[in-house]
SEROGU-559455 format. One record per atom (N, C-alpha, C, O, CB): residue number from 1; atom name; x, y, z. Coordinates in Angstrom, 1 decimal. Glycine has a CB too. Example, Ala and Ser with C-alpha at 12.3 -4.5 7.8 and 13.67 -1.06 7.14 Angstrom:
<recs>
bamar	zapa	xx	yy	zz
1	N	13.2	-5.7	7.8
1	CA	12.3	-4.5	7.8
1	C	13.2	-3.3	7.8
1	O	14.2	-3.3	8.5
1	CB	11.3	-4.5	9.0
2	N	12.8	-2.2	7.1
2	CA	13.7	-1.1	7.1
2	C	12.9	0.0	7.9
2	O	13.4	1.1	8.0
2	CB	14.1	-0.6	5.7
</recs>
This chain:
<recs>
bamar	zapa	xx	yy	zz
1	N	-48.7	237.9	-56.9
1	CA	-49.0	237.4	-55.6
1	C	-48.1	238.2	-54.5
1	O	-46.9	238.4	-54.7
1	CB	-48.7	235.9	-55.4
2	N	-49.0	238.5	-53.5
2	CA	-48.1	239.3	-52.6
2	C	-47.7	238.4	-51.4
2	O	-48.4	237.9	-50.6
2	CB	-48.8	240.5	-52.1
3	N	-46.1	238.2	-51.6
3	CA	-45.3	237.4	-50.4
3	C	-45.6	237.6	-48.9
3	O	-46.6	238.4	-48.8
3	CB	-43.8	237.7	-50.6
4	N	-45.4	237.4	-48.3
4	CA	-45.7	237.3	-46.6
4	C	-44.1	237.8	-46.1
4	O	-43.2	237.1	-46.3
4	CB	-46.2	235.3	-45.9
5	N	-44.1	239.0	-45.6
5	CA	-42.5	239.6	-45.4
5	C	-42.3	238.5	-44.3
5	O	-43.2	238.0	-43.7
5	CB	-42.3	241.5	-44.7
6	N	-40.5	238.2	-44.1
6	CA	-40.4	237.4	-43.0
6	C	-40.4	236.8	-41.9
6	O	-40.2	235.7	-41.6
6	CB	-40.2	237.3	-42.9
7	N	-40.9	238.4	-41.0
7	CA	-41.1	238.6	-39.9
7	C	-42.1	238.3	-39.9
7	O	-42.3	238.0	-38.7
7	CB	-40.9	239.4	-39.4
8	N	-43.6	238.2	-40.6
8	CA	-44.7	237.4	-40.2
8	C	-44.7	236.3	-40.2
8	O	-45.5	235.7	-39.5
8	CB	-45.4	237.5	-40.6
9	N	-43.7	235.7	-41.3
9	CA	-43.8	234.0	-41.6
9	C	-43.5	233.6	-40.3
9	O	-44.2	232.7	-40.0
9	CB	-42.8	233.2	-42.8
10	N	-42.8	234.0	-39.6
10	CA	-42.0	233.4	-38.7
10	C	-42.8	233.4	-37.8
10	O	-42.9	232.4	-37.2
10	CB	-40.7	233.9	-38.4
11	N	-43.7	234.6	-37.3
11	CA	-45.0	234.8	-36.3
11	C	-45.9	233.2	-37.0
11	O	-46.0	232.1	-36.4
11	CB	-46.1	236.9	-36.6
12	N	-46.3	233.6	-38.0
12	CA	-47.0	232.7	-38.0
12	C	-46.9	231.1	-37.8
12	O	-47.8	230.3	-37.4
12	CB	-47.4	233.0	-38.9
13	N	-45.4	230.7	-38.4
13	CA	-44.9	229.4	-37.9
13	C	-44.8	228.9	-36.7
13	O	-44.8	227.8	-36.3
13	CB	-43.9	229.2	-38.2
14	N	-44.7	230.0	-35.9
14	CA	-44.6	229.6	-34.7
14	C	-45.6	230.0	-33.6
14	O	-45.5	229.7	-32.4
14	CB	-43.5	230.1	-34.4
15	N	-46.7	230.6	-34.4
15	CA	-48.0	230.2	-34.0
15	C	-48.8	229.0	-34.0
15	O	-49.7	228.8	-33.1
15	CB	-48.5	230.8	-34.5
16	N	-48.6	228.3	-35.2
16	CA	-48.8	227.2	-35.8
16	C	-48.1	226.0	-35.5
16	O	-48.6	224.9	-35.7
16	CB	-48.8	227.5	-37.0
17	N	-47.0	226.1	-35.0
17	CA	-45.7	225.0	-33.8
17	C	-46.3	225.0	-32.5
17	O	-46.3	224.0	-31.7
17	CB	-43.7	225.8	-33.5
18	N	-47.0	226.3	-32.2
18	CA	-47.7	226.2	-30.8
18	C	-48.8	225.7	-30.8
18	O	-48.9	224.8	-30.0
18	CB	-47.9	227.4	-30.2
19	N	-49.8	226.1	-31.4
19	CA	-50.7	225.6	-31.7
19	C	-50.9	223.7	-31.8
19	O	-51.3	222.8	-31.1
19	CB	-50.9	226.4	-32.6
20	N	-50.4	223.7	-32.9
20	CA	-49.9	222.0	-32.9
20	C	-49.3	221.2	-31.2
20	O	-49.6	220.2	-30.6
20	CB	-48.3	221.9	-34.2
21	N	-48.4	222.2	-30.9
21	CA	-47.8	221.2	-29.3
21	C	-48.9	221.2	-28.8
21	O	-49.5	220.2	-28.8
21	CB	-46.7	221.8	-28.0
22	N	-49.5	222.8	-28.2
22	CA	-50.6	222.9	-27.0
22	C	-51.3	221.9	-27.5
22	O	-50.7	221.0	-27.0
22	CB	-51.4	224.4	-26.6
23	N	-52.3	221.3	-28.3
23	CA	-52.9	220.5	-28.3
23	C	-52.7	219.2	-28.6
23	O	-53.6	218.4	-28.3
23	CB	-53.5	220.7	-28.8
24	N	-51.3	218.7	-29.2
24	CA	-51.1	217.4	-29.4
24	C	-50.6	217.2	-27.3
24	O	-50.7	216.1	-26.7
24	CB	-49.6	217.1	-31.0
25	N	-50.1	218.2	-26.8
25	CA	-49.8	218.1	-25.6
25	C	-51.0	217.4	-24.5
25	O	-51.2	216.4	-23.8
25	CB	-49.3	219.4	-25.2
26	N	-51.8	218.6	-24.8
26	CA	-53.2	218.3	-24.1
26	C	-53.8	217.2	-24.3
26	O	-54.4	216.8	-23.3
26	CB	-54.2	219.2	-24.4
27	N	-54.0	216.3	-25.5
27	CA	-54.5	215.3	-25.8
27	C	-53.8	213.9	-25.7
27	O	-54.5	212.9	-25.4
27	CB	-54.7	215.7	-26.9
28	N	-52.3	213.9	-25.9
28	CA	-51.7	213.2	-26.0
28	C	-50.7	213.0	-24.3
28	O	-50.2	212.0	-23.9
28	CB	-51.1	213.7	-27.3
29	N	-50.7	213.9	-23.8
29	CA	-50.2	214.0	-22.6
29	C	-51.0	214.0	-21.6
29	O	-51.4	213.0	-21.0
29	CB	-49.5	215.0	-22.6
30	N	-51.5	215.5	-21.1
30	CA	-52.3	215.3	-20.0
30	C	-53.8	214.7	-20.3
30	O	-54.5	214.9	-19.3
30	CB	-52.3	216.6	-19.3
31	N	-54.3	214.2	-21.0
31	CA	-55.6	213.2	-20.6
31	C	-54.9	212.0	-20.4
31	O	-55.6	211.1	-19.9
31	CB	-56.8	213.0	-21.9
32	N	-53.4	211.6	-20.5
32	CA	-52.9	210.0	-20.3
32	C	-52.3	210.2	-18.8
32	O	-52.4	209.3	-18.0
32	CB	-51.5	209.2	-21.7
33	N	-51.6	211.5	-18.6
33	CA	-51.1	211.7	-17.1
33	C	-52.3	211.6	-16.0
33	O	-52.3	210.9	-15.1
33	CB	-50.2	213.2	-16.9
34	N	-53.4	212.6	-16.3
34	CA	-54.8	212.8	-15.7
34	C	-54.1	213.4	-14.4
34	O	-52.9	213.7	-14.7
34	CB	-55.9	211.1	-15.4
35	N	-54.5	213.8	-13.2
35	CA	-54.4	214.6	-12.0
35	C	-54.6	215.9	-12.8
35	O	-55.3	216.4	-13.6
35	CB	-52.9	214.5	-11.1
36	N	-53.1	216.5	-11.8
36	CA	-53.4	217.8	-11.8
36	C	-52.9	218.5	-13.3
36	O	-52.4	219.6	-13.5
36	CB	-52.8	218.3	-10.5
37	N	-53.0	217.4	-14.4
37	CA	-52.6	218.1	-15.8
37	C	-54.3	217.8	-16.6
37	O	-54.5	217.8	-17.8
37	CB	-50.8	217.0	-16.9
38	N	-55.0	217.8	-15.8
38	CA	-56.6	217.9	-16.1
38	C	-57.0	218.5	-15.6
38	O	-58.0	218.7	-16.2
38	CB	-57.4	217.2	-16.0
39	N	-56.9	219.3	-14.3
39	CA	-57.5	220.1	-13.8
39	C	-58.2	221.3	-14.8
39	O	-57.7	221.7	-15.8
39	CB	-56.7	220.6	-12.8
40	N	-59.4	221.8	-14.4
40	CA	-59.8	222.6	-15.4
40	C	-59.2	223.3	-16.0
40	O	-58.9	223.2	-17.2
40	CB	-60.4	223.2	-15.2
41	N	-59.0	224.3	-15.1
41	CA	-58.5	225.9	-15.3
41	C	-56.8	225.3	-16.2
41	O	-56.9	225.4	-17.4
41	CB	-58.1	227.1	-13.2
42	N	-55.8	225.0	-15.8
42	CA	-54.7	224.5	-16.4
42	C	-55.1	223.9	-18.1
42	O	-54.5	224.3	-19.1
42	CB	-54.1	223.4	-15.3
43	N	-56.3	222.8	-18.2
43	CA	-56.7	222.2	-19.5
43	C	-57.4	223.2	-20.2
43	O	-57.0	223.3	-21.4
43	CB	-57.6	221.1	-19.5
44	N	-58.4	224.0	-19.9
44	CA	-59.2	225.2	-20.8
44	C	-57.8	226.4	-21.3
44	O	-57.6	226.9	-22.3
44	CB	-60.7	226.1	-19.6
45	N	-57.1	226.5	-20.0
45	CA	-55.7	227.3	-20.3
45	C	-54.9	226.7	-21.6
45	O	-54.3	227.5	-22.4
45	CB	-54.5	227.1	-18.9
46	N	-55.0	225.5	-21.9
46	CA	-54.1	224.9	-22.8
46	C	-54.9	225.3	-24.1
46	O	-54.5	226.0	-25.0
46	CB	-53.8	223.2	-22.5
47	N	-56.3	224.7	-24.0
47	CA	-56.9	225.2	-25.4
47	C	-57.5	226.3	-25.9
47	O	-58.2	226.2	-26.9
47	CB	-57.7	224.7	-25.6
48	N	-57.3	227.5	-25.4
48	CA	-57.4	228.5	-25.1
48	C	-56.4	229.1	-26.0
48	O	-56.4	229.8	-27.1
48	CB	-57.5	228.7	-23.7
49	N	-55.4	228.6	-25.3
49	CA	-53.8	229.1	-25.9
49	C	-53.5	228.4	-27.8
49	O	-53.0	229.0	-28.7
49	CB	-52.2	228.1	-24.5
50	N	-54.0	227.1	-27.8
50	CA	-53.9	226.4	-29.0
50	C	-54.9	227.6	-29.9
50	O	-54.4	228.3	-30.8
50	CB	-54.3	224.6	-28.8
51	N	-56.2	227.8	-29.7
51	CA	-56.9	228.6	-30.7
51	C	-56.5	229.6	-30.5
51	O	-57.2	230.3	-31.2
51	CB	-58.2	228.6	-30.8
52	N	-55.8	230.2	-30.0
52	CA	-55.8	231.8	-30.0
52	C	-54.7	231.8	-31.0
52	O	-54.7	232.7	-31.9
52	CB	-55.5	232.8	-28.5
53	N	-53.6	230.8	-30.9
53	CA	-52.3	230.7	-31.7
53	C	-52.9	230.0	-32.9
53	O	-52.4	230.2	-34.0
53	CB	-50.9	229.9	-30.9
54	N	-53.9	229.3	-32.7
54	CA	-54.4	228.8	-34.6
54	C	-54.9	230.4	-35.1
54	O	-54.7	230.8	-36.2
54	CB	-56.2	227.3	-34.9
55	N	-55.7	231.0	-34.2
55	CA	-56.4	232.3	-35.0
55	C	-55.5	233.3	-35.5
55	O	-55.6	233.9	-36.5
55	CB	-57.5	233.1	-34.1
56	N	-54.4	233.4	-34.5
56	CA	-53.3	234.7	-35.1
56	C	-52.7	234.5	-36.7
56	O	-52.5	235.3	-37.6
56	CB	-51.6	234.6	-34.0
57	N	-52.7	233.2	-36.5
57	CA	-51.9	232.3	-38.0
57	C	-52.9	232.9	-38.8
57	O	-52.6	233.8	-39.6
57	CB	-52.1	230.2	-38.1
58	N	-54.3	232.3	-38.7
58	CA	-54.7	232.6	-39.9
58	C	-55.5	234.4	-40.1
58	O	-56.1	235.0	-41.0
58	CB	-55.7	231.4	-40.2
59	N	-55.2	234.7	-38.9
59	CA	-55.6	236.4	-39.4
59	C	-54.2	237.2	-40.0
59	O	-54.3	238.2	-40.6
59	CB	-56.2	237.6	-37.7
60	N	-53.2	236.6	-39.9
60	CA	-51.7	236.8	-40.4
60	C	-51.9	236.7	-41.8
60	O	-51.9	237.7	-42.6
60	CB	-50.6	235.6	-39.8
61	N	-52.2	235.2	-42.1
61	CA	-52.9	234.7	-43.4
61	C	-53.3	235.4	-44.3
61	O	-52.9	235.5	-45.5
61	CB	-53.8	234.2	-43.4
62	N	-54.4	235.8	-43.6
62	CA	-55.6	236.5	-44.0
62	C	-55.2	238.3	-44.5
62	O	-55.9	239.2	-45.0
62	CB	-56.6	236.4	-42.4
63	N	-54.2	238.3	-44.2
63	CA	-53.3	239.9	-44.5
63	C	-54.1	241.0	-43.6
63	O	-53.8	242.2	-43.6
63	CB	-53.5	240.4	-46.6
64	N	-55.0	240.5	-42.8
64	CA	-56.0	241.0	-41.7
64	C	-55.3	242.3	-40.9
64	O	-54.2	241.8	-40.4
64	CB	-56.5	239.6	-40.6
65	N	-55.4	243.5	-40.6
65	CA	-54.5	244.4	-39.9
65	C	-55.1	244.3	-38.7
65	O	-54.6	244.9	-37.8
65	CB	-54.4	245.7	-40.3
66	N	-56.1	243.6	-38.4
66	CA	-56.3	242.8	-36.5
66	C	-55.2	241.9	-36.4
66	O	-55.2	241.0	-35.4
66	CB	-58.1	241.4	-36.2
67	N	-54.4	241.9	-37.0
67	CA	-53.7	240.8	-36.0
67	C	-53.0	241.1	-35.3
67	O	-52.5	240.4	-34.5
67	CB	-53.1	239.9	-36.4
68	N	-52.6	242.5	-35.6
68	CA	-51.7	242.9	-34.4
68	C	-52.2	242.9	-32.7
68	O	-51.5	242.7	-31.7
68	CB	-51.3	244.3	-34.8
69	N	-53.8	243.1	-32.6
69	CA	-54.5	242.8	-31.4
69	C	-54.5	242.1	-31.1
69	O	-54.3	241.9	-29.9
69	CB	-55.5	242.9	-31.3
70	N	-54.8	240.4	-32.3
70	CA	-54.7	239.0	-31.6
70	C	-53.5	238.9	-31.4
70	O	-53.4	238.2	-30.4
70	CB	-55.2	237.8	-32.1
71	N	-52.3	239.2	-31.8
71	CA	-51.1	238.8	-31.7
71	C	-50.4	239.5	-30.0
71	O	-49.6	239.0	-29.2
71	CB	-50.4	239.4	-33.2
72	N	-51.1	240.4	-30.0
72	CA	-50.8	241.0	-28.6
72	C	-51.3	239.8	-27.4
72	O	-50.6	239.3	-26.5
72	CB	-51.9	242.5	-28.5
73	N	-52.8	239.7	-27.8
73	CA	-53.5	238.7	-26.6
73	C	-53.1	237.6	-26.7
73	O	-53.2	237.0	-25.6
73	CB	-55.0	238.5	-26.7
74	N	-52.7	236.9	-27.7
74	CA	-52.0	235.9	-27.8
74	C	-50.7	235.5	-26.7
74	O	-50.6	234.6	-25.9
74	CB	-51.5	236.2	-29.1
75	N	-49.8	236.8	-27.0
75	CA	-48.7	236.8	-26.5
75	C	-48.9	236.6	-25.0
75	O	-48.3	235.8	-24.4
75	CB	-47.9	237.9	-26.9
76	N	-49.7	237.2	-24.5
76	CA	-50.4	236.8	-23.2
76	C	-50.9	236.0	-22.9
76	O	-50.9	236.0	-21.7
76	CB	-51.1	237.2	-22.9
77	N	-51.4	235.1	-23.3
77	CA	-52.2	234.0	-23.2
77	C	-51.0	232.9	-23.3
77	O	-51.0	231.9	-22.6
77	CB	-53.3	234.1	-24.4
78	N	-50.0	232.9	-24.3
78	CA	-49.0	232.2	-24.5
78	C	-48.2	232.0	-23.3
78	O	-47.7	230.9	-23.0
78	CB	-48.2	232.7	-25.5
79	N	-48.0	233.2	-22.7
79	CA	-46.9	232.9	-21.3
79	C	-47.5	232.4	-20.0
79	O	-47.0	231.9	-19.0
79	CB	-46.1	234.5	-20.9
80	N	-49.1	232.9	-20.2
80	CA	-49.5	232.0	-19.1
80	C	-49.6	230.4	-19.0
80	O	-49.7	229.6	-18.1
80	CB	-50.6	232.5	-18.8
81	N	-49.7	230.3	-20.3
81	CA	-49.8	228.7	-20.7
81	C	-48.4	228.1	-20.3
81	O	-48.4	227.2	-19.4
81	CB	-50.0	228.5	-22.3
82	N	-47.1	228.7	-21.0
82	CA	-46.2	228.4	-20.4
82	C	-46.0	228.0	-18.7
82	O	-46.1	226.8	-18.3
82	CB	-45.6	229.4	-20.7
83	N	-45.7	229.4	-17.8
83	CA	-46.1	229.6	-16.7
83	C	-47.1	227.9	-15.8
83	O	-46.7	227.0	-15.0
83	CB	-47.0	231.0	-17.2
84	N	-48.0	228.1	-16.3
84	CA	-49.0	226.7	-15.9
84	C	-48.4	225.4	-16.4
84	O	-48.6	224.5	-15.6
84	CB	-50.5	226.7	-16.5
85	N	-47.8	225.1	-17.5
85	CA	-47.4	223.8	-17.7
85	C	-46.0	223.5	-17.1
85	O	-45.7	222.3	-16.9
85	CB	-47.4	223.5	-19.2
86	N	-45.2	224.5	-16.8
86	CA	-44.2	224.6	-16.2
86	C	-43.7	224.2	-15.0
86	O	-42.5	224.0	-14.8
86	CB	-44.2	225.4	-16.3
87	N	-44.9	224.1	-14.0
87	CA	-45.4	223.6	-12.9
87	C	-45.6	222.1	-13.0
87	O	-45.6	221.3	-12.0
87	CB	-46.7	224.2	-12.6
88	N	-45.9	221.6	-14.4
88	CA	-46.4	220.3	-14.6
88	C	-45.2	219.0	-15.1
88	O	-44.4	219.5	-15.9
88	CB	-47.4	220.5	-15.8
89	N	-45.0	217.9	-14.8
89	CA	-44.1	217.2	-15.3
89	C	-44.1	216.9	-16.7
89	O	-45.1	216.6	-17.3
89	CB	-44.1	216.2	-14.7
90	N	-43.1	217.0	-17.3
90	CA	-43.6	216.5	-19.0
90	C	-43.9	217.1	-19.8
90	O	-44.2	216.7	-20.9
90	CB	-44.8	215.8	-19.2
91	N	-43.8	218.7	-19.6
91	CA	-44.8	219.7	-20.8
91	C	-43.8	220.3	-20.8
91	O	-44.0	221.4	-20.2
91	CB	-46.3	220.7	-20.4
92	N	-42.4	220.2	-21.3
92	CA	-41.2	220.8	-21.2
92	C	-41.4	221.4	-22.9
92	O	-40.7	222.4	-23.2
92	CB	-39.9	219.7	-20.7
93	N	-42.1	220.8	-23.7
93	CA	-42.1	221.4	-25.0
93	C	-43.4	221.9	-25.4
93	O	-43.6	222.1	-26.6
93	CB	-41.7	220.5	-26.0
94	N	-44.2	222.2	-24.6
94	CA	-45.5	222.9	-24.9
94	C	-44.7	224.2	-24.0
94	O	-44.6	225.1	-24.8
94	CB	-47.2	222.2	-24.3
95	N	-44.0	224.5	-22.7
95	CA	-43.3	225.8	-22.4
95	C	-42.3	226.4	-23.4
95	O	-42.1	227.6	-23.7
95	CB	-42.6	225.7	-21.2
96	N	-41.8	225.3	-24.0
96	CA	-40.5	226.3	-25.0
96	C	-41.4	226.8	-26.3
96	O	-41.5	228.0	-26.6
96	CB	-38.7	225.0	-25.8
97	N	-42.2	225.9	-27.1
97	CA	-43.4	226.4	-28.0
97	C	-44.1	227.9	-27.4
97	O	-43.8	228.9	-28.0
97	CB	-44.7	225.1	-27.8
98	N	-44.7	227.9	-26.5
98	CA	-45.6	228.7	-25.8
98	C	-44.4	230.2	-25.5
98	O	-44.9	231.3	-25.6
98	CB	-46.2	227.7	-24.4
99	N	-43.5	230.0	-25.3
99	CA	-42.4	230.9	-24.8
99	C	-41.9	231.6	-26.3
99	O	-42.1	232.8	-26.7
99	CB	-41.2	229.9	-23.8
100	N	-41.4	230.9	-27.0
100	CA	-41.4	231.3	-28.1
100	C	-42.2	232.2	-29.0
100	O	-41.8	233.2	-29.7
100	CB	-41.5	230.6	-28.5
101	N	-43.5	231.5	-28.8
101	CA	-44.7	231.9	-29.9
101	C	-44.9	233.2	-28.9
101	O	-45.4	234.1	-29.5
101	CB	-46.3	230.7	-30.2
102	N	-44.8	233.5	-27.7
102	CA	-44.8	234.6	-27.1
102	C	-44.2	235.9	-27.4
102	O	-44.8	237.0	-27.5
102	CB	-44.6	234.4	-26.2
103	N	-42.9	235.6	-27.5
103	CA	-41.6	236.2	-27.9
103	C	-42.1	237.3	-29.2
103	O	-42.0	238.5	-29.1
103	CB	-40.4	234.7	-28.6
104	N	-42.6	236.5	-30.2
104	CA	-42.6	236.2	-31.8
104	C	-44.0	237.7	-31.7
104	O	-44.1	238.9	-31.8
104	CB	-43.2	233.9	-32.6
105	N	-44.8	236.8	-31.5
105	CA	-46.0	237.5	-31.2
105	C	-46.3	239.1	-30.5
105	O	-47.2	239.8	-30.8
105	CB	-46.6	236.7	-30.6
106	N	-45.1	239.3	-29.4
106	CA	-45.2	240.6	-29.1
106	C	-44.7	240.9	-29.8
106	O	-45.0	242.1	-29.7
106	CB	-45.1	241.1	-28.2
107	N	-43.5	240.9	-30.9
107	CA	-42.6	241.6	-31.7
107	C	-43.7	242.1	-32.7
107	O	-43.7	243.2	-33.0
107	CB	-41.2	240.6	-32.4
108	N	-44.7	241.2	-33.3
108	CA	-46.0	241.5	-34.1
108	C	-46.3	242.6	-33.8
108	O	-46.4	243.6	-34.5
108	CB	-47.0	240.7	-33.9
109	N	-46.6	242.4	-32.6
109	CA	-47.6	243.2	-32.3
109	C	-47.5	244.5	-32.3
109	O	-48.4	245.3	-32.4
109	CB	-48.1	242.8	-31.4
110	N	-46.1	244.6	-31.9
110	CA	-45.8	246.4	-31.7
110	C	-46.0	247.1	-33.1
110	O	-45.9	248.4	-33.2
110	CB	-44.1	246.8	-31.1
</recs>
């Protein structure tokens, strides 16, 4: 069996920590706050960010040599999410998730 070197595990955990917040956030948070943590663009931003960080995981997985592309777009996608919840009351751990998995992911990607 071929191991997963550590520097992916770690991409991928913390793809998968992001993934899990941005949506337990979105679901659990802003549909109970409602205003401006529902607004479109900010909520499609959130789930946007959750699948892009479930898909990196599993193209990582997947021993896939695309992942360094999703892992790029990811990383982007990650800081804007940050960025927008950051603005928001309450999403203090979907930004450190999101900031993180950003971090992680451009190290991927290069």
């Amino acid at each position: 069996m071929n191991s997963i070197p550590p520097e992916m595990q770690r991409c991928i955990d913390a793809c998968l920590q992001c993934y899990q917040t941005c949506t337990a956030s979105a679901m659990r948070h802003c549909l109970v706050q409602g205003g401006r943590h529902l607004e479109p663009e900010h909520f499609r931003l959130m789930m946007a960010c959750a699948e892009m960080c479930r898909t990196s995981a599993h193209l990582m997985l997947l021993g896939a040599p695309q992942h360094r592309h999703n892992c790029a777009d990811c990383a982007a996608i990650c800081r804007e999410c940050a960025d927008s919840c950051a603005e928001l009351d309450g999403m203090e751990e979907c930004v450190k998730a999101c900031r993180q998995c950003a971090e992680v992911c451009e190290q991927m990607s290069a």
